[in-house]
Structure formats: C-alpha cells, structure tokens
C-alpha positions as a Python dict, from the first residue, in 0.01 Angstrom:
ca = {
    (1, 'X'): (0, 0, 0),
    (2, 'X'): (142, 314, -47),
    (3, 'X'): (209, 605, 197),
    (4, 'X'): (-57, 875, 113),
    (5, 'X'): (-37, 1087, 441),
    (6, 'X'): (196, 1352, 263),
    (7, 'X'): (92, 1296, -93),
    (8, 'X'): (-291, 1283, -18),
    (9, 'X'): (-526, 1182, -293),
    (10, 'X'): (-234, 1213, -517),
    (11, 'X'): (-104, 904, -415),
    (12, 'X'): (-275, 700, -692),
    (13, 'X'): (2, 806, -879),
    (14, 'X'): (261, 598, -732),
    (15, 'X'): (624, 697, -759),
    (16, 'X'): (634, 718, -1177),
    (17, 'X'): (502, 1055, -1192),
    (18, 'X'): (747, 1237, -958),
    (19, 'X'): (723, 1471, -637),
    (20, 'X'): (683, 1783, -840),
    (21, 'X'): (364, 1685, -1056),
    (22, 'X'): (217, 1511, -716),
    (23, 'X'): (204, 1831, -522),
    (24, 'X'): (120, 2000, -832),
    (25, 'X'): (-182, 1811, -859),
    (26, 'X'): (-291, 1838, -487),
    (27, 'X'): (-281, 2203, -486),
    (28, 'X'): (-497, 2208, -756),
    (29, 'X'): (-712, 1925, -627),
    (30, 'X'): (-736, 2034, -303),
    (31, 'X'): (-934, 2382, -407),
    (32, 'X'): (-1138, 2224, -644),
    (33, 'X'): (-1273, 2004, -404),
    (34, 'X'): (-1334, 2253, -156),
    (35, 'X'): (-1697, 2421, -97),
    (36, 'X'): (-1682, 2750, -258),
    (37, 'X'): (-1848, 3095, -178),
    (38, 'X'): (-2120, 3153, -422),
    (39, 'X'): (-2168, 3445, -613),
    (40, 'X'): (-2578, 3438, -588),
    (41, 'X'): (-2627, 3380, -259),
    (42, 'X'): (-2332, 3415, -67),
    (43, 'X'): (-2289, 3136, 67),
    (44, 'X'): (-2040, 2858, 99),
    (45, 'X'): (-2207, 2562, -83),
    (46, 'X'): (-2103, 2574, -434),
    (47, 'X'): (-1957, 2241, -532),
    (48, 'X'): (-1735, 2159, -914),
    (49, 'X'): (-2016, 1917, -1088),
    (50, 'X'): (-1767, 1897, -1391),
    (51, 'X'): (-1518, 2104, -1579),
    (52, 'X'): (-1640, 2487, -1598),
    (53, 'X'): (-1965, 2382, -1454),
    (54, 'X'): (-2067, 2479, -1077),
    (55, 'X'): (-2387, 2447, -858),
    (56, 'X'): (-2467, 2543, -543),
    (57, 'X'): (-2644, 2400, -311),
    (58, 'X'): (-2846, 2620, -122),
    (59, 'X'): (-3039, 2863, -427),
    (60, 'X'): (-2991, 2560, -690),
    (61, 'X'): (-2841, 2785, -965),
    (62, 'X'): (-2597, 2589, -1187),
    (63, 'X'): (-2364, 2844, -1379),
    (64, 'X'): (-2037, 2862, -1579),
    (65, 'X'): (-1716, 2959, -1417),
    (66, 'X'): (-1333, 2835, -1424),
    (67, 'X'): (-1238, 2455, -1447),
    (68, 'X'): (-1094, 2401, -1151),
    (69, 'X'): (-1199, 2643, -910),
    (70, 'X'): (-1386, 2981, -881),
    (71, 'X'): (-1272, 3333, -947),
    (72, 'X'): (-1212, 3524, -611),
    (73, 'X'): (-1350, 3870, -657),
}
C-alpha cells in the first residue's frame, strides 16, 4: 500500500510521476474540491459538478465559471 499521508489523494500516482507533478496536482485538487463561496447567494455551498460547470447547493443555480476552481473577486 502506499504512503498517502503527505501525498494525499495524489497518491494513486505511485512513484512514476514524480514529487513535483504530485504536489502540483494536490494544490490544484485540493481547491477544487473545496466548498466554494457563491456568487448568488453568498454562501459557501457551491460544489465543481464537472469542468467549468458549478452548482450550489443552497439557491440551486448551476452556472459557468473556471475549471478548476472559482474566481475570487
């Protein structure tokens, strides 16, 4: 099994890939997973349903925004 406590989710990359690309890829995973703010309601409940496309949770609105994570304004 392989250690995953520093590399997080990125560990399903095994050692081929390298350390750079890894925590590359968990920075960027990390804030797309995240709930963000949205810019409707205000609220924290907007979650990444696929590429560009976001919805949030509380007012329902699905909209068009970055890939991997929202603009902060």
């Amino acid at each position: 099994m392989a250690r995953t406590k520093k590399i997080k989710h990125a560990g399903k990359f095994g050692a081929g890939f390298g350390a750079n690309v890894r925590t590359k890829f968990v920075a960027v995973g990390s804030k797309q997973r995240k709930k963000q703010v949205c810019p409707f309601c205000n609220k924290p409940r907007v979650k990444r349903k696929s590429a560009g496309i976001w919805q949030c949770l509380k007012c329902k609105k699905t909209f068009a925004n970055n890939a991997y994570y929202l603009n902060a304004k």
